[in-house]
C-alpha angles and dihedrals in degrees: 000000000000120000095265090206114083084191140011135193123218117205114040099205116136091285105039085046089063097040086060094041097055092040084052091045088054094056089262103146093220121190110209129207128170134178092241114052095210092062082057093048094049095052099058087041092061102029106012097119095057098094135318112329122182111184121204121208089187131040098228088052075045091061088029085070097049119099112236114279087053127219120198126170117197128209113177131122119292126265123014099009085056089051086045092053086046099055088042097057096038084068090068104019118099124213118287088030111124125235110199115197102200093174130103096267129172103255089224089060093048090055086053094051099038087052096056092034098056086047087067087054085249110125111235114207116191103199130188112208123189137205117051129255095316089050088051082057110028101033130296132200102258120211108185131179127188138087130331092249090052094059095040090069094031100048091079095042087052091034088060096054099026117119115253125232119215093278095046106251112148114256089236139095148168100250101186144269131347100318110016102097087048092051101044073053094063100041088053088055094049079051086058093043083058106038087048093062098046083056095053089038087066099042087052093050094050088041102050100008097045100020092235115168111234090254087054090054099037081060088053095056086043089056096050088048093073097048122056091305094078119153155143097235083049095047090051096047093057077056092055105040085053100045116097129210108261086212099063115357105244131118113302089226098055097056097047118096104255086227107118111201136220139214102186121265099094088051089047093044079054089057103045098048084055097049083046089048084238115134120226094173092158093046084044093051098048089054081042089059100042086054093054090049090059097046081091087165100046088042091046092050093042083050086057100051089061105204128206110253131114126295105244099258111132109224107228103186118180093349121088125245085250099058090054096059096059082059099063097038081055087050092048090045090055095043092045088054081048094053088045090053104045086046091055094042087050091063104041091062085047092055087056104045091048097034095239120150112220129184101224099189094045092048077054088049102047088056096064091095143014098025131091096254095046100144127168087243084070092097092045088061088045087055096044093050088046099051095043089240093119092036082123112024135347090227084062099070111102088237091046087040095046085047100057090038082061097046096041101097103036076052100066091042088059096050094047094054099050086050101053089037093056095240114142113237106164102158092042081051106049096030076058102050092047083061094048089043093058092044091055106102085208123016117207089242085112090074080057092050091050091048096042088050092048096047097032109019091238099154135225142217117232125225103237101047140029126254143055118296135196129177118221090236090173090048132091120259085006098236117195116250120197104224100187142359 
């Protein structure tokens, strides 16, 4: 008797539950397993009539229901419970079966698994997969690794429950070898990082700075949802910022802890772009940010001390509130293109330095639809990418270019006032100042290199002639010695 399931899912958590239910409403045949039986049980009691279901109460009668080749997703939480699945399945799996990680894993860890899995003859499928429990069943943005022949069976089975952009495309795509779907994953998660603070940076600089009431500003993100700042984080803030506590009526927001919290991939998309020399400093300083709302003991010492400094209310003037917030939707507008660019820059030296090809105006496209940072400019970076246009740097494309040239000076005002006013704005600032780093025709990181040379002996190059240069600080008449061509 052939296995009667074509996929099955392994962890039945919100996320890995919705992943089954849409695969079973898209005439997928899914086996479920899940550590817990109950969960199991639950979810065949609920949904169980959306589509063929075959729970497993074992991992090995879990493997038994698959077809040959087999297909199983996990969904279980990243680092040692995903080893422990994996063990757990190679002693059952046969060689050519597929093994799909759909968690939030660390990339370097899915090169490690894909290697010794592939030296078992399994295919091992690190997958990113984007949009939250209503993406996994409704339809997320999927972001899979892994080999051609991987793909090649699992590209029908993703295409079914993918989300669909406008056009119709499929929100899925075959990222590259062993880790790169897990790491484009990651850096879409450090965007959103990003993206998520100068939001709130707005909202922070209308509230305090402008004494806007949450519905007011609720209206405003309503409004610039409706102009080239389209999104859905924007879309569900203006939901937020409108909802009340049924409690107590009051705003939601102002009765929420102002802690954010973090799992793990922005901090991850911070280290990596240190350890590829590629600044993210909007996407730094968001994880940055998250990490000073939760310090409640230093911030509520630093409350007591009560220093001296201004209020946070920004000072007008002659210009009108509503002028200002065009300011600042032209300064979020600017920073947003910023955090796009570093993220993707971000992935195209990885891609290098791994030698995965990505297709960098497809991974634009396939986040169109079903994922956090999907953004009607979207299309405008496929096109960019396509073109060649952003091969450097998406700041570089004539519409992304136009766009900060446009900003710019609504931008600085907006700095400046948050500043002045004593409102923190870290992404708007240092989004700001990278801009403000690339334009500049000479840098003063000269002065470090001289310093670095006279306490360290580092070495520097000169600008009017090749070679590697030290100077024999200890020495005297400290003469210049070439050290290299």
């Amino acid at each position: 008797m052939s296995a009667p399931a074509n996929v099955g899912v392994i962890g039945l958590a919100a996320m890995g539950a919705s992943l089954a239910r849409n695969l079973a409403r898209h005439g997928n045949s899914v086996a479920v397993y899940n550590r817990h039986y109950s969960r199991t049980e639950k979810l065949m009691k609920e949904h169980g009539d959306e589509g063929k279901f075959y729970p497993a109460q074992t991992v090995k009668e879990f493997v038994d229901l698959l077809e040959r080749p087999r297909t199983a997703i996990i969904m279980v939480k990243a680092g040692a419970p995903t080893d422990a699945v994996i063990d757990e399945l190679v002693e059952y799996m046969e060689p050519g079966d597929i093994i799909v990680d759909g968690g939030n894993a660390y990339f370097k860890d899915t090169i490690r698994r894909e290697k010794e899995l592939r030296d078992k003859g399994l295919h091992f499928v690190g997958m990113g997969v984007s949009g939250g429990e209503e993406g996994a069943l409704l339809g997320p943005s999927m972001m899979p690794g892994g080999s051609d022949a991987s793909w090649e069976r699992l590209k029908p089975i993703l295409e079914s429950i993918a989300a669909k952009a406008s056009d119709g495309e499929p929100c899925v795509m075959h990222v590259g070898e062993n880790g790169a779907g897990h790491f484009v994953k990651m850096v879409h998660n450090g965007i959103e990082y990003a993206d998520m603070q100068l939001i709130a940076e707005s909202y922070d600089l209308m509230r305090r700075g402008l004494g806007m009431t949450p519905d007011e500003i609720g209206d405003v993100f309503e409004q610039w949802n409706k102009t080239d700042l389209d999104s859905y984080l924007i879309e569900i803030t203006a939901q937020v910022l409108h909802h009340k506590d049924p409690q107590t009526g009051k705003p939601l927001v102002d009765v929420i802890v102002d802690h954010a919290g973090m799992k793990g991939t922005g901090t991850w998309t911070v280290q990596t772009a240190l350890e590829l020399g590629v600044p993210v400093t909007g996407i730094a300083e968001a994880v940055f940010a998250r990490g000073l709302s939760s310090q409640s003991e230093l911030r509520e010492e630093a409350w007591k001390q009560n220093f001296a400094g201004p209020d946070g209310r920004i000072e007008l003037g002659s210009e009108s509130r509503e002028d200002f917030i065009e300011r600042i939707r032209q300064a979020l507008y600017a920073s947003k293109i910023v955090a796009y660019a570093q993220g993707f820059n971000e992935i195209s030296v990885a891609a290098k330095t791994y030698g995965w090809n990505i297709d960098m105006a497809h991974l634009a496209r396939i986040w169109r639809a079903g994922c956090i940072i999907r953004a009607k400019f979207l299309d405008r970076i496929s096109e960019a990418f396509e073109s060649g246009e952003a091969n450097v740097s998406l700041l570089f494309a004539p519409f992304f270019k136009q766009g900060i040239e446009n900003s710019e000076a609504d931008w600085r005002k907006v700095v400046a006032a948050a500043a002045e006013s004593g409102v923190p704005a870290p992404v708007f600032s240092s989004s700001l100042a990278y801009f403000d780093g690339l334009r500049s025709k000479r840098l003063p990181a000269a002065v470090i290199q001289g310093q670095r040379d006279l306490f360290g002996a580092h070495t520097y190059q000169r600008v009017d002639m090749p070679g590697t240069y030290h100077i024999l600080w200890a020495e005297p008449g400290q003469e210049e010695v070439k050290m290299s061509d």
